[in-house]
TORMAR-421830 format. One record per residue (C-alpha): x, y, z. Coordinates in steps of 0.25 Angstrom, whole numbers, plus 5000, padded with zeros to 4 digits. Each point is the difference from the previous one (the first is absolute). Example, Ala and Ser with C-alpha at 12.3 -4.5 7.8 and 13.67 -1.06 7.14 Angstrom:
! residues 2
<east 5049 | north 4982 | up 5031>
<east 5006 | north 5014 | up 4998>
! end
This chain:
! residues 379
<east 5600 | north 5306 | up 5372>
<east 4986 | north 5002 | up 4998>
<east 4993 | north 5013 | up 5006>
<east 4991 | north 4998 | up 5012>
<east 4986 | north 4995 | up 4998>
<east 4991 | north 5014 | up 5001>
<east 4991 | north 5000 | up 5014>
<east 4987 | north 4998 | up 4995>
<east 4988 | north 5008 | up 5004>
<east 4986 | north 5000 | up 5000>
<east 4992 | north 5012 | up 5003>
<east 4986 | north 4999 | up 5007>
<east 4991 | north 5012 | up 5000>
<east 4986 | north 5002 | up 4995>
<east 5005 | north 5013 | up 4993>
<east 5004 | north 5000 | up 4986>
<east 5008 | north 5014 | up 5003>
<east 5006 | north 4993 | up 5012>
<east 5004 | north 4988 | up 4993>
<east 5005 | north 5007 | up 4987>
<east 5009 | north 5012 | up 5010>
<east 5007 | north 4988 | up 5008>
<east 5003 | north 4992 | up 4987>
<east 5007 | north 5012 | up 4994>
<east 5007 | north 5003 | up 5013>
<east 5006 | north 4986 | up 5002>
<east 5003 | north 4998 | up 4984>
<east 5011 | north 5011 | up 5000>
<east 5008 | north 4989 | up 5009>
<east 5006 | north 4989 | up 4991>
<east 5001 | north 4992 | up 5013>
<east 4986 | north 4999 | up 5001>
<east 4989 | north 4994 | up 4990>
<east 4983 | north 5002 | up 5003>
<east 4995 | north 4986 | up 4996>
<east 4987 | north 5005 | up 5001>
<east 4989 | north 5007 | up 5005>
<east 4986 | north 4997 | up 5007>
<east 4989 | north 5010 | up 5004>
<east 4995 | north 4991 | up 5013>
<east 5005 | north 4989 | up 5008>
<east 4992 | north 4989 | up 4992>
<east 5006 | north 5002 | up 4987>
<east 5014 | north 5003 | up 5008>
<east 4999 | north 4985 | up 5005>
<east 4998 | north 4996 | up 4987>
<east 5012 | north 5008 | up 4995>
<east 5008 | north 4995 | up 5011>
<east 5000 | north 4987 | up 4997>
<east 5002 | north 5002 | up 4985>
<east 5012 | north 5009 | up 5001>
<east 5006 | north 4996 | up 5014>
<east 5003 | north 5017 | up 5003>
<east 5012 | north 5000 | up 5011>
<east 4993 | north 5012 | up 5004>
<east 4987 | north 5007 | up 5000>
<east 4995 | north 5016 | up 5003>
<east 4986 | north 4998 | up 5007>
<east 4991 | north 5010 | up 5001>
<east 4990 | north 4999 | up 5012>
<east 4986 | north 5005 | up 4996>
<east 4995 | north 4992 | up 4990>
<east 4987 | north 4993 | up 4995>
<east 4995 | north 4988 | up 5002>
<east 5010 | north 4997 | up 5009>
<east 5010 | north 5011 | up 5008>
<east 5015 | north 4999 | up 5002>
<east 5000 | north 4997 | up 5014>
<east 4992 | north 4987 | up 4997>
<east 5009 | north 4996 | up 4988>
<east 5011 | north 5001 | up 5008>
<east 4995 | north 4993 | up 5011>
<east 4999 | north 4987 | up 4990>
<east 5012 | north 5002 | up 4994>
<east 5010 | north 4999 | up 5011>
<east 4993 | north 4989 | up 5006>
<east 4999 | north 4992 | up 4986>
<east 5011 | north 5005 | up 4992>
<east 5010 | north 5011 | up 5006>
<east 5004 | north 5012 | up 4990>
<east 5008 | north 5011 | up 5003>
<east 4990 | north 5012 | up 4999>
<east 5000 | north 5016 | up 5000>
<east 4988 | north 5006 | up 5004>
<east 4994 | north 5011 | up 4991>
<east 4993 | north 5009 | up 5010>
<east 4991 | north 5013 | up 5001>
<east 5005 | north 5011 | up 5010>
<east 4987 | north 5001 | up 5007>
<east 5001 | north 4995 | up 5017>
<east 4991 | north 4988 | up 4996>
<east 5013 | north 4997 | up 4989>
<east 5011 | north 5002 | up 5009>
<east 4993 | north 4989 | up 5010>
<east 4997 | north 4990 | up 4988>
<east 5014 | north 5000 | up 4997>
<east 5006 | north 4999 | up 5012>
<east 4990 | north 4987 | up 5001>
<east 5003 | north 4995 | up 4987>
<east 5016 | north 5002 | up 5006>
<east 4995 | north 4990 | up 5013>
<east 4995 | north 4990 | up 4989>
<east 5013 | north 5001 | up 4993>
<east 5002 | north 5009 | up 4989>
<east 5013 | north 5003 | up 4999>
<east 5000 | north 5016 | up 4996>
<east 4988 | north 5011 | up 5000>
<east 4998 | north 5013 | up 4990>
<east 4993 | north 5011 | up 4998>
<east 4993 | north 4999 | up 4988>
<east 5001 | north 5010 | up 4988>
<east 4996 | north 5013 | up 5003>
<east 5002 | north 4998 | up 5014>
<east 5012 | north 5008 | up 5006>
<east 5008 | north 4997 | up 4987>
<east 4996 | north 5001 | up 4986>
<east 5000 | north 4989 | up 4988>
<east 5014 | north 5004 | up 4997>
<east 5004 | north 5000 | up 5015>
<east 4996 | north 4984 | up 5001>
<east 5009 | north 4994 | up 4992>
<east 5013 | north 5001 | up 5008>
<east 4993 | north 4995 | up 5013>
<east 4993 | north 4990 | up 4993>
<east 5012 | north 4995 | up 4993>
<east 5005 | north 5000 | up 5014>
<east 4990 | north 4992 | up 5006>
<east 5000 | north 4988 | up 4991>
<east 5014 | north 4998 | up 5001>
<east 4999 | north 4999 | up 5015>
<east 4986 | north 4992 | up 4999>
<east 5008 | north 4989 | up 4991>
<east 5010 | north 4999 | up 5010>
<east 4990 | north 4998 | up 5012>
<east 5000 | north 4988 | up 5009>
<east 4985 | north 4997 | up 5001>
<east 4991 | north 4995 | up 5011>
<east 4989 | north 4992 | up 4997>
<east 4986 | north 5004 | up 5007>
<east 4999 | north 4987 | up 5009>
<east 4984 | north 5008 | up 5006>
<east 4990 | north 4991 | up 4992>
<east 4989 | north 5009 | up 4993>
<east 4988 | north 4999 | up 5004>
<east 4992 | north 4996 | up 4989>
<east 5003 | north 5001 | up 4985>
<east 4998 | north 5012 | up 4992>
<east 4985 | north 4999 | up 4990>
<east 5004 | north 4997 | up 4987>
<east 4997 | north 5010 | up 4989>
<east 4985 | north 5001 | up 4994>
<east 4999 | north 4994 | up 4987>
<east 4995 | north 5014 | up 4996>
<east 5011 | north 5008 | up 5003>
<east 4994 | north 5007 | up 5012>
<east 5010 | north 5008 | up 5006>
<east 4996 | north 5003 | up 5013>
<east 5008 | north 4998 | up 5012>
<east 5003 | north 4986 | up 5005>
<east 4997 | north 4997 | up 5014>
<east 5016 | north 4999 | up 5007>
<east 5001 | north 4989 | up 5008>
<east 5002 | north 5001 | up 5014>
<east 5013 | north 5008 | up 5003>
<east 5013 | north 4992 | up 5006>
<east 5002 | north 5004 | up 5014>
<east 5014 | north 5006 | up 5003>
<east 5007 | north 4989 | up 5008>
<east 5003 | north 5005 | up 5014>
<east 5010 | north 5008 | up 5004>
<east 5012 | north 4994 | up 5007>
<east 5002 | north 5002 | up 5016>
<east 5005 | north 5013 | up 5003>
<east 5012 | north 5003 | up 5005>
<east 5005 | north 5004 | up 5014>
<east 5003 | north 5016 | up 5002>
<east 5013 | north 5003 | up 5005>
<east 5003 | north 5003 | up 5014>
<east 5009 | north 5012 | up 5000>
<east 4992 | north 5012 | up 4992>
<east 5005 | north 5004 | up 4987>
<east 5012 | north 5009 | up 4999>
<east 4996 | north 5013 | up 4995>
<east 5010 | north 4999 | up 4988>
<east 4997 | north 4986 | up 4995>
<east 4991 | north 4999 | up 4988>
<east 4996 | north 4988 | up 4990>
<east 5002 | north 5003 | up 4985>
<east 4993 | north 4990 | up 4990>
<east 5001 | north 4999 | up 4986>
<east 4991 | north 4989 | up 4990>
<east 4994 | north 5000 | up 4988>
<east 4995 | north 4989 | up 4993>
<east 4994 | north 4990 | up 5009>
<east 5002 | north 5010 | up 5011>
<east 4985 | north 5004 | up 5003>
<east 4998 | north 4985 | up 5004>
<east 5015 | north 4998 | up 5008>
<east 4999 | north 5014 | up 5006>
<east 4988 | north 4994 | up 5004>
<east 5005 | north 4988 | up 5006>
<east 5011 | north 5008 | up 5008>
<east 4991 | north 5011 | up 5006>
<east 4989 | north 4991 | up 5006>
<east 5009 | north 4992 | up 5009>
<east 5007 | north 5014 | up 5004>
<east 4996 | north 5004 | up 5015>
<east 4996 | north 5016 | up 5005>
<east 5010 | north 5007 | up 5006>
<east 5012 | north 4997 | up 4988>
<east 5009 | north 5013 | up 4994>
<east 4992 | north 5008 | up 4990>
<east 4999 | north 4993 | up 4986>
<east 5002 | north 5007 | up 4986>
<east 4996 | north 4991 | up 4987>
<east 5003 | north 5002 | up 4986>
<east 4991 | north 4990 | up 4990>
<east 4998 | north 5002 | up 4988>
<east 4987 | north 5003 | up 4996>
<east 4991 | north 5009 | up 4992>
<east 4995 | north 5014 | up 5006>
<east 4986 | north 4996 | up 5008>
<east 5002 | north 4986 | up 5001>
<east 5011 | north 5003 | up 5011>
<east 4989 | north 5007 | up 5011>
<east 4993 | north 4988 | up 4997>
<east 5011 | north 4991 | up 5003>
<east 5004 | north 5008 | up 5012>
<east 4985 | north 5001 | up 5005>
<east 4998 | north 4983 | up 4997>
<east 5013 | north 4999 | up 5009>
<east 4996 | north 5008 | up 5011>
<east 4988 | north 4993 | up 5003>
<east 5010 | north 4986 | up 5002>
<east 5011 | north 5006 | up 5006>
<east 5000 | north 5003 | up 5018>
<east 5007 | north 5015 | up 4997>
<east 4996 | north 5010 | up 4989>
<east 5003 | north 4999 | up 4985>
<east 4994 | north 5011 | up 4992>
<east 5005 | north 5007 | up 4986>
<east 5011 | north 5011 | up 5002>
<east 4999 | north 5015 | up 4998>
<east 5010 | north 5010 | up 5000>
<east 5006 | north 5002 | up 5016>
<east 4994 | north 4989 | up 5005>
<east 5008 | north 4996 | up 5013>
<east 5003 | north 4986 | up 5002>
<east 4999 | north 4997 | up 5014>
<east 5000 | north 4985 | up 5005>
<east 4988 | north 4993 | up 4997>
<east 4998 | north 5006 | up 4986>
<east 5002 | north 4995 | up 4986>
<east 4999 | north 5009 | up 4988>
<east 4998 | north 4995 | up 4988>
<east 5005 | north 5009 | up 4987>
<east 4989 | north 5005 | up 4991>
<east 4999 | north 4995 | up 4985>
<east 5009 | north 5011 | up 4992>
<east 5007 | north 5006 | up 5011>
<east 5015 | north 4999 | up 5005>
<east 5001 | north 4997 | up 5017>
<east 5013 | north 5006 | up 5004>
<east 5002 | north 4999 | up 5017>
<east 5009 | north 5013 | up 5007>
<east 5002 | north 5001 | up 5014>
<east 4996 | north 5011 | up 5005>
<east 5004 | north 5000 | up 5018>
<east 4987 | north 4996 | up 5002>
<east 4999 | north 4987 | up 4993>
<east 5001 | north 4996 | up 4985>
<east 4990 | north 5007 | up 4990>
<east 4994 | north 4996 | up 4986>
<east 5002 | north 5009 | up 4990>
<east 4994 | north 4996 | up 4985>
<east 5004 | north 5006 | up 4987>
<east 4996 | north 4996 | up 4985>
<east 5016 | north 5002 | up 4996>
<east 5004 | north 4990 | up 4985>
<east 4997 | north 4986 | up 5003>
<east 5011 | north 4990 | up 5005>
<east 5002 | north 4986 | up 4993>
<east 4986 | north 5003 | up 4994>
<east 4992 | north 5003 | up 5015>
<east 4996 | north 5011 | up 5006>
<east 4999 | north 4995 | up 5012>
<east 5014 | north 4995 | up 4998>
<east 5005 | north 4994 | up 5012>
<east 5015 | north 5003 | up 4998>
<east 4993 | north 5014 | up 5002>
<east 4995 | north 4997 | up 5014>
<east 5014 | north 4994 | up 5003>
<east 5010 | north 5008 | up 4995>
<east 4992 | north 5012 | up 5008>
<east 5001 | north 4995 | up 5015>
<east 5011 | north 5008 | up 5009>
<east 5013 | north 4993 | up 5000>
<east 5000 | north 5003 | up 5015>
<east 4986 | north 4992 | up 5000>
<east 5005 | north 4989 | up 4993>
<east 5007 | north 4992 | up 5010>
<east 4987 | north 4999 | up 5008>
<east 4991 | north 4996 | up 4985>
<east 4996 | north 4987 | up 4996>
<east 4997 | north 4999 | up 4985>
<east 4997 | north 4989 | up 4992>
<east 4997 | north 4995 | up 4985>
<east 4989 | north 4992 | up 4997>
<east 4992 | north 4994 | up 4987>
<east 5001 | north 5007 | up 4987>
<east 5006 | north 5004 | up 4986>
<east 5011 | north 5007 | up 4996>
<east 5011 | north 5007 | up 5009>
<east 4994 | north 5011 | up 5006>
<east 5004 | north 5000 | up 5017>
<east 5014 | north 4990 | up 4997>
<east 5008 | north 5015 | up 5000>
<east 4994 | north 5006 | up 5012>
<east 5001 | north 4987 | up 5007>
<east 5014 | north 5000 | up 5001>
<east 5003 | north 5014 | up 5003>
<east 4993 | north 4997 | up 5012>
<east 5006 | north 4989 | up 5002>
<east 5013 | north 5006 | up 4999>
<east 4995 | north 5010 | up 5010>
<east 4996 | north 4991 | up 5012>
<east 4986 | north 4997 | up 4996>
<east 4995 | north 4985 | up 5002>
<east 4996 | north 4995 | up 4985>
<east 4993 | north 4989 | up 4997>
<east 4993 | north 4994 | up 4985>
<east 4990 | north 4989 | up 4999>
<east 5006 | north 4988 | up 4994>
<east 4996 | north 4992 | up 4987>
<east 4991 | north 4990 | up 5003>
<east 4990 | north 5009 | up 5006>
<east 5000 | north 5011 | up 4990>
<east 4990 | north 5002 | up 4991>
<east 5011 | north 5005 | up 4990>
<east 5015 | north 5001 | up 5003>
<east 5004 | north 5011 | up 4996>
<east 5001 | north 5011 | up 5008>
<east 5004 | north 4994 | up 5013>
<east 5012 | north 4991 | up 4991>
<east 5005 | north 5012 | up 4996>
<east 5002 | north 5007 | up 5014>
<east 5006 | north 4986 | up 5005>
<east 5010 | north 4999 | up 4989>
<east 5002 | north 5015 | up 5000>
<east 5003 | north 4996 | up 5016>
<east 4991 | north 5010 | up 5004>
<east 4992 | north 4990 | up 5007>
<east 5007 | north 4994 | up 5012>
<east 4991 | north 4987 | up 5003>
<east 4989 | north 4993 | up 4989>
<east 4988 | north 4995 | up 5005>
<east 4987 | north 4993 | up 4999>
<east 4988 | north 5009 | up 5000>
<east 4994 | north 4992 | up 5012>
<east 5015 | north 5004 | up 5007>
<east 4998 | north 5013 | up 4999>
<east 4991 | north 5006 | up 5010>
<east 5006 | north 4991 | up 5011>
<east 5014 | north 5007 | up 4996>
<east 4995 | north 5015 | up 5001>
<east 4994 | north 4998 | up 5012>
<east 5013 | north 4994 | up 5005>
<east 5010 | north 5010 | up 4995>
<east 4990 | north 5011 | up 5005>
<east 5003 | north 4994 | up 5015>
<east 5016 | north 5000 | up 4996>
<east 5010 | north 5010 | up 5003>
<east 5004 | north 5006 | up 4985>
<east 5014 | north 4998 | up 5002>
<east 4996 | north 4984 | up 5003>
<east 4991 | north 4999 | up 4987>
<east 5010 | north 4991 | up 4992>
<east 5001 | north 4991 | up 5011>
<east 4982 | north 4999 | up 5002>
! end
């Protein structure tokens, strides 16, 4: 039988140090080939069409044209999986988690960020392989006029974006429920890939007034205050990025912060958030079989903990030790996940209890948080 074709890449970035560091860091993986390379989005449309990547790494500041803009274009005209190369700086962090809303599939730092040259290739590698394994949405928003073509001279200023694509508006919120939260509930939530977008899409339809909510995501240290702080500004009840002895209290999410373990204890008062930089589980940190396999095992019969989109395994062992321990479990299903991989291994592992659609999700919480824990496998 013949070896799998390699996943094809090709790298975008204006810089040649750039483009050169993530060629070498993807090359050491045979599974993976880098077709090509292009310095801004003009020549990379032009590369596209010549070498028909299966993935490309886009960086966002560009001339001529930026990131955003390309992207725009290219999930309305032809999808591709696409990582995000982005700078640390706040303006970064929010261009990235836009460039995630316009459907790139992944986001990270670029080198000499939090991690160096040689630190980029396992999370890189990482990346891709999940990117090729992405279910795609095309951009449906028309783009408001087409992008200036490039001068004849090589000018290389900027090119004028087109107007942005307004995010589509969010879906009715839900009821809150009538009896107030009992002190000992808590919601645990686990995502990586894709899971910036699904968390999302669950959190908005969430009313005020539901048990405390602890999130594990996957994402690069900075990018995740950003993430919590984009969040907060949709949600009816509080998100914000966790810091150490944080209490969680209904009406609050935490979101872990980018290179930091988020462990829950119970302390008598309510359940505390403790963060750690311990070794990295499946390759994370945050993991979210951390977050899980910390809760009390007297506060996992009142837990409700659920998988959603992503790579890998990390979550499927922790589920189902709170399973085991009366937790109600939950992972999102195929159809809707941007990559199965995660949530398939905490069904099959039968740490997850029920799988559902990502528009499912937030209607189940809400109702499990107005059930008695003991009648949670009958909700």
């Amino acid at each position: 039988m013949a070896p799998p074709r390699p996943i094809r890449v090709l790298v975008v970035d204006d810089s040649a140090v750039v483009r050169r560091a993530v060629t070498d860091a993807l090359r050491d993986d045979p599974a993976i080939q880098v077709v090509g390379t292009a310095g801004d989005p003009y020549v990379a449309k032009t590369r596209i069409e010549e070498l028909s990547p299966d993935v490309l790494t886009l960086d966002i500041e560009m001339p001529r044209m930026d990131g955003l803009t390309f992207l725009r274009i290219l999930m309305r005209e032809r999808p591709l999986p696409v990582i995000v190369m982005s700078s640390l700086t706040r303006a970064g962090s929010l261009q990235a988690l836009e460039a995630l809303r316009l459907g790139a599939v992944d986001v990270l730092a670029k080198p000499g960020g939090p991690y160096s040259f040689g630190e980029l290739g396992p999370r890189l590698q990482m990346a891709v392989k999940a990117a090729a394994r992405a279910r795609l949405r095309r951009l449906e928003a028309p783009v408001l006029g087409a992008p200036p073509a490039p001068s004849p001279s090589g000018d290389t200023t900027r090119a004028a974006a087109p107007a942005p694509v307004a995010p589509p508006p969010p879906p009715a919120r839900l009821g809150a429920p009538a009896n107030p939260p009992d002190p000992r509930r808590i919601i645990l939530l686990g995502a990586s890939t894709g899971g910036t977008e699904a968390l999302r899409e669950v959190l908005v339809r969430l009313p005020d007034g539901l048990p405390p909510i602890a999130i594990v995501q996957h994402i690069p240290a900075t990018f995740s205050r950003a993430f919590a702080d984009r969040l907060n500004g949709l949600c009816a009840f509080t998100v914000r990025e966790a810091a150490d002895g944080d209490l969680l209290t209904p009406g609050l999410a935490l979101v872990a912060p980018g290179n930091f373990h988020l462990l829950v204890r119970w302390t008598g008062a309510g359940h505390r958030v403790e963060l750690n930089s311990g070794p990295q589980v499946w390759h994370q940190r945050p993991a979210v079989d951390v977050m899980f396999k910390s809760l009390p095992e007297a506060s996992a019969p009142r837990a409700i903990a659920g998988v959603l989109t992503g790579m890998g395994k990390d979550g499927a062992e922790g589920l189902l030790r709170l399973r085991r321990a009366g937790a109600a479990t939950f992972a999102q299903d195929e159809a809707s996940s941007v990559v199965y991989g995660m949530p398939r291994e905490a069904w099959e592992q039968g740490g997850a209890e029920r799988r559902l659609p990502l528009d499912a999700i937030a209607e189940h919480l809400v109702r499990l948080c107005q059930t008695a824990p003991a009648a949670h496998a009958r909700a």
